[in-house]
C-alpha positions in Angstrom: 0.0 0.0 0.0 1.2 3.7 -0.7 0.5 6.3 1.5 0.6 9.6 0.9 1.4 11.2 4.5 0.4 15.3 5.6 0.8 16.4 8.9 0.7 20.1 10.3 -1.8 22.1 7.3 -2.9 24.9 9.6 -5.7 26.0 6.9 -2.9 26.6 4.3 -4.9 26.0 1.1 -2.4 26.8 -1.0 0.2 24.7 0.3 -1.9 22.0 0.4 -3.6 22.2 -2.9 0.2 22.3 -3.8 1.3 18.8 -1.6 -1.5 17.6 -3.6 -0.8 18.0 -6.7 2.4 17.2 -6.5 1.9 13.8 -5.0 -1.0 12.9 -7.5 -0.5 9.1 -8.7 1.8 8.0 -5.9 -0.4 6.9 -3.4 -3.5 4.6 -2.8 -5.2 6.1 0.5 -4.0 9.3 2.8 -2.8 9.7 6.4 -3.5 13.2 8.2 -1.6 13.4 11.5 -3.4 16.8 13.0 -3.6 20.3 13.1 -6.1 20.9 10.1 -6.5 24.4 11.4 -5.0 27.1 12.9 -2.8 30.0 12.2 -3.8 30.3 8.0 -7.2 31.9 7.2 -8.8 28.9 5.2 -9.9 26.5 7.8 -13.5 25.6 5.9 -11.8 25.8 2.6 -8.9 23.0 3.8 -11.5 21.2 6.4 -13.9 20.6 3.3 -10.9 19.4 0.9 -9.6 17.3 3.5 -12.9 15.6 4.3 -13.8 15.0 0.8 -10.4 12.7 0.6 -11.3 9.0 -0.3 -9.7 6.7 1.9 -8.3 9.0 4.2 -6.6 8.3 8.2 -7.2 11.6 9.8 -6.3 12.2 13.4 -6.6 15.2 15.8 -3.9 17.9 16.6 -3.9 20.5 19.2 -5.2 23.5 17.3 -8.2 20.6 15.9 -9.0 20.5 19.6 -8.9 24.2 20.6 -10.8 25.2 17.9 -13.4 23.2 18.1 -13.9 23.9 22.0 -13.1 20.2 23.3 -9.6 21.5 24.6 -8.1 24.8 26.5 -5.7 27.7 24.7 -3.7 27.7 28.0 -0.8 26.2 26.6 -0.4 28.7 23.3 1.2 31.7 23.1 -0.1 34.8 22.5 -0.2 34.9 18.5 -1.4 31.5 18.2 -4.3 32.3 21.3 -5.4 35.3 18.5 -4.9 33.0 15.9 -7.0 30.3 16.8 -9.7 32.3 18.7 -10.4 33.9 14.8 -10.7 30.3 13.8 -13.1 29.3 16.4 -15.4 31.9 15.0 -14.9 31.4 11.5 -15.7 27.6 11.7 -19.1 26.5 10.4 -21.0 24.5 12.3 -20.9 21.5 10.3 -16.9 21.9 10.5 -16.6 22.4 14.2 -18.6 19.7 14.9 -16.0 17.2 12.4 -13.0 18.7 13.8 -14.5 17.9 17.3 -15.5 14.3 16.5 -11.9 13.6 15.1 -9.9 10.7 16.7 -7.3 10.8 18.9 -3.4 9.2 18.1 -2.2 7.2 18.0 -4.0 5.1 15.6 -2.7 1.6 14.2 -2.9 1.9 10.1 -1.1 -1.5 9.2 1.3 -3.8 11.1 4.3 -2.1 10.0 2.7 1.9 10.3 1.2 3.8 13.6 0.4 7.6 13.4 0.4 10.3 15.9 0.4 13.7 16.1 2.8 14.8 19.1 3.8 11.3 20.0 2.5 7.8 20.7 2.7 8.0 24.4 0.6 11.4 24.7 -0.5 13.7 21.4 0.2 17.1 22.8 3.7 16.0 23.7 6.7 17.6 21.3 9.5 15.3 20.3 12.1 16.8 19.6 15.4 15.2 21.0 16.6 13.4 24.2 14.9 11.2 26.6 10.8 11.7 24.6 12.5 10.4 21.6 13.1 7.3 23.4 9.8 7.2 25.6 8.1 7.1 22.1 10.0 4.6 20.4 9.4 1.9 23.6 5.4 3.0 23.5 5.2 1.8 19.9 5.2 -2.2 19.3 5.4 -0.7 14.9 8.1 -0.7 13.1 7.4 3.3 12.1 5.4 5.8 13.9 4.6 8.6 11.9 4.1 11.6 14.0 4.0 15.7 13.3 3.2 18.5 15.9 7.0 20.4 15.6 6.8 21.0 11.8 10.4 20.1 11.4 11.2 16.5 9.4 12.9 14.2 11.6 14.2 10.5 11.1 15.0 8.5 14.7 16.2 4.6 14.0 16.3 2.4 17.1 18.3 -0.5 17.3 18.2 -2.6 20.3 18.9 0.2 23.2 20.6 2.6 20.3 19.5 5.9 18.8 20.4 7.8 16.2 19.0 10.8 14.6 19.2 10.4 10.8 18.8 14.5 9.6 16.9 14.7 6.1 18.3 16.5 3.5 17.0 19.9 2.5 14.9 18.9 -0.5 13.6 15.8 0.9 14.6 12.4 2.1 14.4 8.9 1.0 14.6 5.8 4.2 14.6 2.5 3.7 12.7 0.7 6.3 14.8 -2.4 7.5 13.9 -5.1 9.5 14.5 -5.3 13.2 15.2 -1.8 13.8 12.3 1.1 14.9 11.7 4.1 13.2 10.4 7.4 14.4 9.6 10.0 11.2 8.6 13.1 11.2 8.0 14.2 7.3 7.3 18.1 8.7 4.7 20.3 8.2 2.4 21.2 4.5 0.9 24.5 5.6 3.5 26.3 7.8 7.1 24.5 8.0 9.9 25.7 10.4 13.0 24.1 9.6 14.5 27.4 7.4 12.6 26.0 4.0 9.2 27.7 3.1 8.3 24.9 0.7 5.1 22.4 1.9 6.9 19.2 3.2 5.2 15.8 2.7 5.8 12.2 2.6 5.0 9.1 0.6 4.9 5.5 2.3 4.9 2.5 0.2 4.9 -0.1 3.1 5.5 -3.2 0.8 8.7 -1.6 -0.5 9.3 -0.5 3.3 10.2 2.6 2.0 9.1 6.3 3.0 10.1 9.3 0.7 10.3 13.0 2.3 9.3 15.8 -0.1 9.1 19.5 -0.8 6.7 21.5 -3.0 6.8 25.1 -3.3 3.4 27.1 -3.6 1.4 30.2 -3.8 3.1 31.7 -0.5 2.1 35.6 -1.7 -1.3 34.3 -1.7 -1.5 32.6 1.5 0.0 35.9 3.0 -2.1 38.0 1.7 -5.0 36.1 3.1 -3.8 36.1 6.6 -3.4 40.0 6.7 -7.0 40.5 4.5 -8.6 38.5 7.6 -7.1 40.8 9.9 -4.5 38.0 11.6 -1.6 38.8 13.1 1.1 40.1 10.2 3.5 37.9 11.9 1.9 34.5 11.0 2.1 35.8 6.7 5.5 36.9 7.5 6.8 33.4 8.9 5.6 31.5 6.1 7.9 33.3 3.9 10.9 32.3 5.9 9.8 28.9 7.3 9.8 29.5 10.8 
């Protein structure tokens, strides 16, 4: 089976009309990890594109939570507390209710491939480095875990009680998935990346091949700024998208 894998779309329609399009005739079904909204000023617009996906895997991210009133702002800053209070508002009905009823990670796909947002031991949690990179890679009896939530690709590879943190190139990555060993991926964020590239980051899993491809698509970035100012957002969220970060 192929997978086409998007994580982190924070109602980015452009980059994700983008991610799309570029990955058109490489997969069979889709894998959302979280955080449909948020941030960009087209949460309808990517809410309805993503739910009229065939054979999509969608999970829940923080934001999803937040602005659909299931979860507290408490732990967002200031910007993304203005950011996802606009969203709240601008939600229809019929969308809040969807981004409410959406399921929690992890979620088993297949044998070999589990998805998460933040990561498999607790969805808000950020992995990053150090002693939660390893936490997650015990929780998880899969060979990969696919997980989002920090918008910046990431390969971990666990063999036996060793670690290593395999960085992908700039313009994508390509792993193959060997047997015996755990992996831990991160294939960063379409709507709003922060790893220094502006470009919409995806991935494509073909889990017969056991292999996972990272990739980058650029998009209409003027036009997704220009949204976010015309909706009266803060300037700072049209600004980072330029810069990825």
């Amino acid at each position: 089976m192929r997978y086409l894998v998007l994580s982190d779309l924070h109602a980015n329609l452009e980059a994700l009309e983008a991610s799309l399009d570029a990955a058109a005739g490489t997969y069979d079904r889709i894998l959302v990890l979280g955080d449909l909204v948020g941030y960009g000023a087209d949460p309808n617009a990517v809410i309805d594109r993503v739910r009229a996906l065939p054979d999509a895997v969608i999970i829940r991210g923080n934001h999803d939570k937040v602005g659909a009133g299931i979860a507290d702002m408490e732990a967002f800053n200031h910007i993304a507390q203005q950011a996802i209070v606009w969203t709240a508002v601008t939600l229809t009905p019929s969308n809040r209710e969807w981004l409410a009823a959406l399921q929690a990670g992890p979620v088993d796909v297949e044998r070999l491939v589990q998805i998460c947002h933040g990561a498999p031991f607790d969805e808000d949690v950020y992995l990053i480095d150090g002693q939660e990179i390893r936490q997650a890679l015990e929780s998880t009896s899969h060979a990969l875990c696919l997980f989002g939530h920090t918008h910046v690709p990431g390969v971990f590879r666990r063999d036996g009680d060793e670690i290593f943190r395999m960085g992908p190139q700039r313009d994508g990555f390509f792993l193959e998935i060997e047997e015996g060993s755990g992996y831990l991926v991160n294939v960063g964020a379409v709507g709003q990346p922060r790893d220094g590239d502006w470009r919409a980051a995806f991935g494509v899993l073909d889990t017969e091949r056991r292999q996972l491809t990272g990739r980058r698509v650029a998009y209409d970035v003027k036009g997704a700024q220009a949204k976010i100012v015309a909706a009266g957002l803060p300037e700072v969220l049209a600004q980072r998208l330029a810069i990825g970060r």
